[in-house]
N, C-alpha and C positions, 0 to 999 in steps of 0.2 A: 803520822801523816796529818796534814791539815785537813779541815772541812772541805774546803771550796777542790782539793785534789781527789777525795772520794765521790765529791760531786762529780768531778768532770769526766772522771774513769766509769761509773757508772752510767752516763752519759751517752759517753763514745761507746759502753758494752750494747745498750738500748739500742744504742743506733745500728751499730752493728749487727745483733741479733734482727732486727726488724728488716734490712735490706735483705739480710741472707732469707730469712723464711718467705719472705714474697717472692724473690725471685727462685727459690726452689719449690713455694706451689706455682707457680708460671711453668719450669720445667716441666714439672709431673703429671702437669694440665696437657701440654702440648704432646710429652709423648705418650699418654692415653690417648690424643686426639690418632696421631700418626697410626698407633697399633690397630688401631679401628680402621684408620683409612685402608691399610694393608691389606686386611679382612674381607674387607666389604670389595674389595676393586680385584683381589683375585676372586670374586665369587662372580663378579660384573663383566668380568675377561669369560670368565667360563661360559657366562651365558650368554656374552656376545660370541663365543665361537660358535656354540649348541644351535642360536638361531640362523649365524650367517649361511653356516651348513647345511639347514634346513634340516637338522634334527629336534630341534622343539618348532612347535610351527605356532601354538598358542603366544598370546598377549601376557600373558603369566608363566613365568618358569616356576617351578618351587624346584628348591633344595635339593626334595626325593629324583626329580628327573634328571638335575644336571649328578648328581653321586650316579647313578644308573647309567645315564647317558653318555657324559664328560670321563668319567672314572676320575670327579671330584673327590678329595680326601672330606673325610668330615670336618669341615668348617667346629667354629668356637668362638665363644666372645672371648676377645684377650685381656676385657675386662673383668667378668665374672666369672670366666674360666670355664661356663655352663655351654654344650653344645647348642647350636642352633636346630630349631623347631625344624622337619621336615618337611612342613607347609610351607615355614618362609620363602617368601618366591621376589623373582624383580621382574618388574613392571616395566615392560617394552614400550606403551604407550608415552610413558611420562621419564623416556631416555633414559633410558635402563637403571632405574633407583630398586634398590635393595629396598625390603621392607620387610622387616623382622616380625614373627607372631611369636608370642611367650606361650 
């Protein structure tokens, strides 16, 4: 094989290689983003129900109330795989945001 034909196969491989790895960290970004959304919106649904019903009446849900209340399953991050803190609660005031405590 000539020069200029090892040149140009190593080339196209480079190239190659470099599309693929960006758009599979793209992939891998996007469905950690999803898995988390997942997470965070069934915890958000439970404690929109817990309030609408007027079983949490407070500005702060945590976790412990809606598992108690909701007969929530124990939540997880489906990132670290670690359950979520009991304290963590979402915040009625500022349209129902989760906010995680480690």
């Amino acid at each position: 094989m000539s020069k200029n034909k090892v040149i140009s196969y190593v080339s196209i491989l480079i190239i190659v290689l470099a599309v693929f790895t960006t758009t599979a960290l793209k992939v891998y970004k996007i469905h950690n983003e999803r898995l988390l959304e997942v997470t965070t919106k069934a915890i958000i649904d439970s404690a929109k129900k817990c309030y609408y019903n007027n079983s949490c009446v407070d500005d702060k849900i945590t976790l412990n109330e809606l598992y108690d209340k909701m007969g929530l399953s124990t939540q997880t991050n489906p990132m670290t795989k670690k359950i979520y803190n009991d304290q963590s609660y979402i915040d009625i005031t500022n349209n129902f945001q989760f906010n995680e405590i480690n």
